[in-house]
C-alpha positions as CSV (number, residue, x, y, z in Angstrom):
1,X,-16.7,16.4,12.5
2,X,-19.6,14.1,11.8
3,X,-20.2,10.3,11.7
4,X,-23.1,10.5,9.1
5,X,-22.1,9.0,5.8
6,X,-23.7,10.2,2.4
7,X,-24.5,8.0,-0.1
8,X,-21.4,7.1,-1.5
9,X,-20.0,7.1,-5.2
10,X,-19.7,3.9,-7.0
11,X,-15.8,4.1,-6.9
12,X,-13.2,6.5,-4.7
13,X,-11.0,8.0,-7.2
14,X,-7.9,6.2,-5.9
15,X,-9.2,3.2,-6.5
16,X,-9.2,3.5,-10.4
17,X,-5.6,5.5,-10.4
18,X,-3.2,3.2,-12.7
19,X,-5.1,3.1,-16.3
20,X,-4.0,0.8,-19.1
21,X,-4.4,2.0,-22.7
22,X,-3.2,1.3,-26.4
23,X,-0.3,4.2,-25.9
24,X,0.6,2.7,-22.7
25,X,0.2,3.1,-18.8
26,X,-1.7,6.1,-17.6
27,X,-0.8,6.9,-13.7
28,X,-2.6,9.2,-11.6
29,X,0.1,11.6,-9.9
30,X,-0.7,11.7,-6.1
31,X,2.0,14.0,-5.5
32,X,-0.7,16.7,-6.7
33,X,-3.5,15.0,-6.2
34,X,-7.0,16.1,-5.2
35,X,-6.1,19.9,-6.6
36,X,-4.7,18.6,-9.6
37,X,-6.1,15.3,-11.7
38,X,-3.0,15.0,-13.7
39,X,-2.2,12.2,-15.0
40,X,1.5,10.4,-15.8
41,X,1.7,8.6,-19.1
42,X,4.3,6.1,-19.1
43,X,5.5,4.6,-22.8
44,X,7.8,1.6,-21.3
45,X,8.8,-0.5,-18.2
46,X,11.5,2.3,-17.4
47,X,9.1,4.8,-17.1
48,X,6.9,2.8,-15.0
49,X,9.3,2.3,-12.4
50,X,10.6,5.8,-12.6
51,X,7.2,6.6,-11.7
52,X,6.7,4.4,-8.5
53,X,10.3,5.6,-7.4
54,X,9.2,9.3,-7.6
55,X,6.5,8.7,-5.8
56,X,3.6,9.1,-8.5
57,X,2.1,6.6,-7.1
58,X,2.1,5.2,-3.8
59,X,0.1,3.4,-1.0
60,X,-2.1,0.5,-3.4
61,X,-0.9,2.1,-6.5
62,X,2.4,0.8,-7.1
63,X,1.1,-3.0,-7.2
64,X,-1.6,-1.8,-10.4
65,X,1.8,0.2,-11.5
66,X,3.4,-3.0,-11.4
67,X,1.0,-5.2,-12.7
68,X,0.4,-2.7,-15.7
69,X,4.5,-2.5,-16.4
70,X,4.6,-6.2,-17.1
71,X,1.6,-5.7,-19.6
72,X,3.7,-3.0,-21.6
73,X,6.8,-5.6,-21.2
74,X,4.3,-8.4,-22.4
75,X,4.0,-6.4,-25.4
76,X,7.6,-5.8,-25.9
77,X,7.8,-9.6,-26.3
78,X,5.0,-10.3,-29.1
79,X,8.0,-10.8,-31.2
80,X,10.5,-12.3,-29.8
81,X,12.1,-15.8,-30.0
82,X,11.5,-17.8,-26.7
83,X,14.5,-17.4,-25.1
84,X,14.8,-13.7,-25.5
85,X,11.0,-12.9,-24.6
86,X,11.6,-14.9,-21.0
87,X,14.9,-12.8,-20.7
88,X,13.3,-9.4,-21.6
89,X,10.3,-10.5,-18.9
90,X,12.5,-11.9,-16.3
91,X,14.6,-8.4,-16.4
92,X,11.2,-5.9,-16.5
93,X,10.0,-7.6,-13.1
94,X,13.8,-7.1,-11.7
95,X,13.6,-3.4,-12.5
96,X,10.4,-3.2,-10.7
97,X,11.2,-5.1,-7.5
98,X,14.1,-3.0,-7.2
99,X,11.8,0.6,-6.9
100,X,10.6,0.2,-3.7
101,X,12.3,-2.5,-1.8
102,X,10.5,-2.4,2.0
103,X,7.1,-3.2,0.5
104,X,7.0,-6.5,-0.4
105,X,3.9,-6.5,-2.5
106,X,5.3,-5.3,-5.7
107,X,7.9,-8.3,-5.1
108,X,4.9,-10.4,-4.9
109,X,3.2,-9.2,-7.7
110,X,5.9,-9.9,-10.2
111,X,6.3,-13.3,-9.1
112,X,3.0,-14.1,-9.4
113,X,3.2,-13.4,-12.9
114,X,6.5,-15.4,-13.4
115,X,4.8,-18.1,-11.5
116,X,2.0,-18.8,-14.0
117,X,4.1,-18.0,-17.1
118,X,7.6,-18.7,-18.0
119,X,8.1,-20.6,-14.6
120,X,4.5,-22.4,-15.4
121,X,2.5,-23.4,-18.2
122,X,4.3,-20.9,-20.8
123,X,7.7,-22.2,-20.4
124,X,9.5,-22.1,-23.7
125,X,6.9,-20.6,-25.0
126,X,6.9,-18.0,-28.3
127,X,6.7,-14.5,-27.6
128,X,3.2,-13.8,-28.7
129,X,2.0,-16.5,-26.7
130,X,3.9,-15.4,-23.4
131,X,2.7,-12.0,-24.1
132,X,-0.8,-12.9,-23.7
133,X,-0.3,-15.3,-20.8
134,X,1.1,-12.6,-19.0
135,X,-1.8,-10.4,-19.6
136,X,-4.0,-12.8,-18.3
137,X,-2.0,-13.4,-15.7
138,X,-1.8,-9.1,-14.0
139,X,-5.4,-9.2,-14.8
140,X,-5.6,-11.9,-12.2
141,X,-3.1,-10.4,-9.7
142,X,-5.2,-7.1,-9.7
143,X,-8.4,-8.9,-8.9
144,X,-7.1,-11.7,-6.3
145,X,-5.1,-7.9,-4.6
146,X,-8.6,-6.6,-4.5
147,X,-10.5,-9.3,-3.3
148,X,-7.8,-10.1,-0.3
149,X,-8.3,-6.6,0.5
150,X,-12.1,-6.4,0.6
151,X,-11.9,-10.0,2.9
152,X,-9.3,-8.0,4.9
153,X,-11.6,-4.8,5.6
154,X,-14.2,-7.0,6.8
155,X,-12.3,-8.5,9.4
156,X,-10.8,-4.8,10.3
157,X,-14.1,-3.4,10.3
158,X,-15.4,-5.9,13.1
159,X,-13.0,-4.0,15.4
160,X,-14.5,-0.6,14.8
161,X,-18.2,-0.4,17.1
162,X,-20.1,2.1,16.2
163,X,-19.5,5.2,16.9
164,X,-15.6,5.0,16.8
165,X,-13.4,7.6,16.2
166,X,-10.6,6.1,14.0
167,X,-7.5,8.0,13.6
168,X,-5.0,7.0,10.6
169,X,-1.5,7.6,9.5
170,X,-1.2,7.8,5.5
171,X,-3.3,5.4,3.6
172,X,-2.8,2.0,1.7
173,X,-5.6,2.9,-0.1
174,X,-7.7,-0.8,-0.9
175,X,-7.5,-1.9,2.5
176,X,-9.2,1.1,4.4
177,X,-11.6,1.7,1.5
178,X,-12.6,-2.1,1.9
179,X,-12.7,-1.3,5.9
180,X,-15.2,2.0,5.4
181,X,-17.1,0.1,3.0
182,X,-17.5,-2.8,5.5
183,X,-18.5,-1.0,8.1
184,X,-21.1,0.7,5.9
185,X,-22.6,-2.4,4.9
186,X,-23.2,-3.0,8.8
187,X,-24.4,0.4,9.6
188,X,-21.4,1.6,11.6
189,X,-21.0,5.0,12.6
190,X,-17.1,6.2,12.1
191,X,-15.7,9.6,12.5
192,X,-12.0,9.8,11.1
193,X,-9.0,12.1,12.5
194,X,-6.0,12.1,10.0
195,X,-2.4,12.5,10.7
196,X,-1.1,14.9,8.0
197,X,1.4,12.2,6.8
198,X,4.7,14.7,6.2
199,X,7.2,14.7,3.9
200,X,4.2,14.6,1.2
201,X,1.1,15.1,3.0
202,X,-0.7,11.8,2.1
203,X,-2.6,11.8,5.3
204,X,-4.3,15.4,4.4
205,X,-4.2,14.6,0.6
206,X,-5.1,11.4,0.0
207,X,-6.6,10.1,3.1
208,X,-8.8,13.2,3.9
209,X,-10.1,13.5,0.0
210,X,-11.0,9.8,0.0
211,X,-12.8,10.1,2.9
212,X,-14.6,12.9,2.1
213,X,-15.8,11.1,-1.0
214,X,-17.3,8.6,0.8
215,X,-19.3,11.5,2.8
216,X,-17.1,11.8,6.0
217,X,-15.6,15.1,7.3
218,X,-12.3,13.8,8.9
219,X,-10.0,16.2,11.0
220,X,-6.7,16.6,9.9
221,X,-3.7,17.2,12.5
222,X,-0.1,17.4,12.0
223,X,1.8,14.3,12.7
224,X,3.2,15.7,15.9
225,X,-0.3,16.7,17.2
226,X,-1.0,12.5,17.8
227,X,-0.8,12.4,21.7
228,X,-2.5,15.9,22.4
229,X,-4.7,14.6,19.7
230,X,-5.7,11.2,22.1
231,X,-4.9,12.7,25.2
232,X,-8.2,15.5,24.5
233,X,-10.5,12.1,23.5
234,X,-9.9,12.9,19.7
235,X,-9.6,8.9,18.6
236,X,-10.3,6.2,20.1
237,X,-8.8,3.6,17.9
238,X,-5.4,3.6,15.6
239,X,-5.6,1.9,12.1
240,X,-2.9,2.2,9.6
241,X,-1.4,0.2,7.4
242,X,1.3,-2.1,7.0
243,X,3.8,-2.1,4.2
244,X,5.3,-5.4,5.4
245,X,5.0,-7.6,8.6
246,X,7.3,-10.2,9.6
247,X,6.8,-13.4,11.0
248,X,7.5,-12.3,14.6
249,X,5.1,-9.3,14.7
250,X,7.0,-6.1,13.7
251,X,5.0,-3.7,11.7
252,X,6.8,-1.6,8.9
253,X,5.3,1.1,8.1
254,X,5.0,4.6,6.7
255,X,7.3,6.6,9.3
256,X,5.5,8.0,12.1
257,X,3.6,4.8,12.4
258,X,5.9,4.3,15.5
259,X,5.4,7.5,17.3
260,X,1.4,6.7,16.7
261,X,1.5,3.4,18.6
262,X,3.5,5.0,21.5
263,X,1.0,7.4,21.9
264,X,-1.8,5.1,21.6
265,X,-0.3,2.9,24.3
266,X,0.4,5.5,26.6
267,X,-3.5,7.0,26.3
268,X,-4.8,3.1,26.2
269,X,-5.7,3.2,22.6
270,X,-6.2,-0.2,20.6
271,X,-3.5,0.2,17.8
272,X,-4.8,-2.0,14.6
273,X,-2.1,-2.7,11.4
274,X,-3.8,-4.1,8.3
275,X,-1.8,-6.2,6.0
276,X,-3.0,-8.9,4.0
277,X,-0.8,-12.0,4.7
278,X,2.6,-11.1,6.4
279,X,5.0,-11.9,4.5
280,X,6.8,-15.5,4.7
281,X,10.2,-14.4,4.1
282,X,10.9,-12.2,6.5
283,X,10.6,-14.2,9.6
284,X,12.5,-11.6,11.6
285,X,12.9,-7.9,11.3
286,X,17.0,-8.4,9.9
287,X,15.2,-9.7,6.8
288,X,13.2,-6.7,5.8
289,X,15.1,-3.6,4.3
290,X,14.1,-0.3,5.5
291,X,14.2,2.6,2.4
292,X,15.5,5.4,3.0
293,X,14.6,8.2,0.4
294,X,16.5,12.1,-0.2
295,X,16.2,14.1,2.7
296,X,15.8,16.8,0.7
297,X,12.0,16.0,0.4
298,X,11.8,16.7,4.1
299,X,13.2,20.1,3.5
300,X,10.2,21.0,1.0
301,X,6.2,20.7,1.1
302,X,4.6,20.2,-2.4
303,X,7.2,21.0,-4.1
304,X,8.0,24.6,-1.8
305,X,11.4,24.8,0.2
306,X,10.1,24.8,3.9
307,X,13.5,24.9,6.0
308,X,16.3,27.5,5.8
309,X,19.1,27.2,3.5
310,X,22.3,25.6,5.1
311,X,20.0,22.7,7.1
312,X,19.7,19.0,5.4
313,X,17.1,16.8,5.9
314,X,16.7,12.9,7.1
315,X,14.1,10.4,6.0
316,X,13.7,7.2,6.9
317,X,10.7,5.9,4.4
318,X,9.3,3.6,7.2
319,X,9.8,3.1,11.0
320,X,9.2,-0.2,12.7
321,X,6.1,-0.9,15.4
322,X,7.1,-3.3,17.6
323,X,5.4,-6.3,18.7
324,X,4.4,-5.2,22.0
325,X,3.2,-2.0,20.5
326,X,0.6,-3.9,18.5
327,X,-2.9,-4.6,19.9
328,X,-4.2,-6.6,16.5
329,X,-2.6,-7.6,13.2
330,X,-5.6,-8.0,10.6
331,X,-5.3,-10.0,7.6
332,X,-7.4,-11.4,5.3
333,X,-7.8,-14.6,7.4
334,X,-8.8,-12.9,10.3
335,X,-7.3,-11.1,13.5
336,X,-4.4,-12.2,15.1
337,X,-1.9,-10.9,18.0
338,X,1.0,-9.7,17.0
339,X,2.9,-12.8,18.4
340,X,1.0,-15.3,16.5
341,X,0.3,-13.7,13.0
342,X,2.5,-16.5,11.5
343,X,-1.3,-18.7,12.4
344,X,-2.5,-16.8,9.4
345,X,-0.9,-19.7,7.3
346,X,-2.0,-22.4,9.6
347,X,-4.5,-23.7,7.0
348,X,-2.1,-23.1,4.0
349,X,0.9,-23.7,2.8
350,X,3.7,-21.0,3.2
351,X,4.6,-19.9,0.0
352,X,7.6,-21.1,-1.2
353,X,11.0,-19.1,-0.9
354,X,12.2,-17.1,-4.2
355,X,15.5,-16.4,-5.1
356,X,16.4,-13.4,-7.1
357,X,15.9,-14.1,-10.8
């Protein structure tokens, strides 16, 4: 395993994985990704969110998913009367909230675009012209997403010294990228140890290849191997992810996130979760909904039956970190303890509560 970083290419391949073109949305399917580079066309909104729920995509991807299904529903409008195009939008960004309900940036995403069209400055207004107003308006969403997460990995990368040995559990892709990439830009010396992320291997798949691309050699362990992994001095700091973090300080996460903080409190590891705001309308944990996906994936690995015929499978899609669990929360306005992440809106205004449209 070794610290030294090549020069690295001008873009990981994961962060260009949700394509827009004239016969629709092209999505890059992580489920076989790095030995495959096959990619998922999608003709209509349907197909889009068929694609986030069967986990195509995942970690950053489903936002661009998102973003790109309410361009191909933009164009669905061109021709519709008013009233009819702001139905037919309204009903695309329901579809797509509904995919993945625990993360709430695909939520966010969709009412972004609402926000500056048909509940903004194209109220009322004809389809063409809401079309392209809500073309302008996911180009925007993609840029401000990867802006907030480059602002975020600066702050994460502050925690890092050089030298560190950072283990992760799966990957939300744009906010560890912007993280290396930060602490690149200071001349930082990381080595990386990855869980394997089961039921679908993101950890050894997606984690590993993108670091590999920017010219690190991670380690890969299973998920169980976390505490033998600290205990023999593997890591010495935890970073993941957060799908969603409430008001109070719980982390939700990718499952196994849990069992890595426990680990890393009992072997006095520094436990980091990156999110970029939490989210303002879940101020306790009660207000989050935890996915929980087929066990049957947890009876198979890339696509191969793994466990004996008769047993079933459980799977929980996330687990939650307790506060107390949590060293840092780091968001894009800087680094906070768990029990006062809510300060990340101290100099803004909480967004305003949404009710389902």
């Amino acid at each position: 395993m070794t610290g030294a970083a090549v020069e690295r290419p001008p873009r990981p391949t994961l962060a260009d994985s949700v394509q827009i073109t004239e016969a629709g949305v092209e999505v890059l399917d992580r489920r076989v990704f790095p030995f495959e580079r096959r990619w998922v066309r999608c003709a209509s909104v349907e197909d889009v969110a068929v694609a986030i729920e069967d986990m195509v995509t995942q970690s950053s991807g489903p936002l661009f998913a998102t973003t790109a299904g309410m361009v191909l529903a933009a164009r669905e409008i061109e021709r519709l009367e008013p009233e009819a195009a702001d139905r037919r939008l309204r009903g695309a960004g329901r579809r797509l909230i509904a995919t993945r309900p625990t993360n709430n940036a695909i939520r966010d995403a969709v009412h972004a675009i609402l926000d500056a069209t048909v509940d903004g400055p194209s109220a009322g207004a004809s389809g063409e012209e809401l079309a392209a107003a809500v073309i302008r308006s996911a180009a925007a969403v993609d840029d401000e997403y990867r802006a907030r997460s480059a602002a975020l990995g600066v702050h994460a990368a502050t925690l890092l010294p050089d030298g560190a040995k950072v283990l992760t559990h799966c990957w939300a892709d744009f906010y560890l990228m912007a993280t290396v990439e930060a602490a690149q830009r200071a001349g930082k010396r990381l080595e990386f140890v990855c869980t394997e992320t089961r039921p679908y291997l993101q950890g050894a798949r997606l984690t590993a290849a993108t670091l590999v691309e920017y010219g690190y050699e991670p380690t890969v362990i299973t998920d169980g191997m976390v505490p033998a992994a600290l205990a023999d001095g593997l890591a010495d700091v935890a970073l993941t992810a957060a799908d969603r973090v409430t008001l109070d300080g719980h982390v939700v996460n990718k499952v196994g996130t849990l069992a890595v903080a426990l680990a890393a409190r009992e072997f006095g590891v520094p436990f980091y979760a990156l999110v970029q705001a939490p989210d303002p309308q879940a101020p306790r944990l009660e207000d989050v909904a935890i996915e929980r996906r087929d066990g049957d994936d947890v009876l198979h690995v890339l696509g191969t039956r793994t466990a004996a015929t008769g047993t079933r499978g459980y799977y929980p899609a996330f687990d939650v970190t307790p506060p107390r669990l949590v060293t840092r929360i780091v968001t894009e306005n800087g680094v906070f303890e768990p029990a006062s992440v809510a300060d990340h809106f101290a100099d803004h205004r909480l967004p305003k509560e949404r009710t389902s449209r």
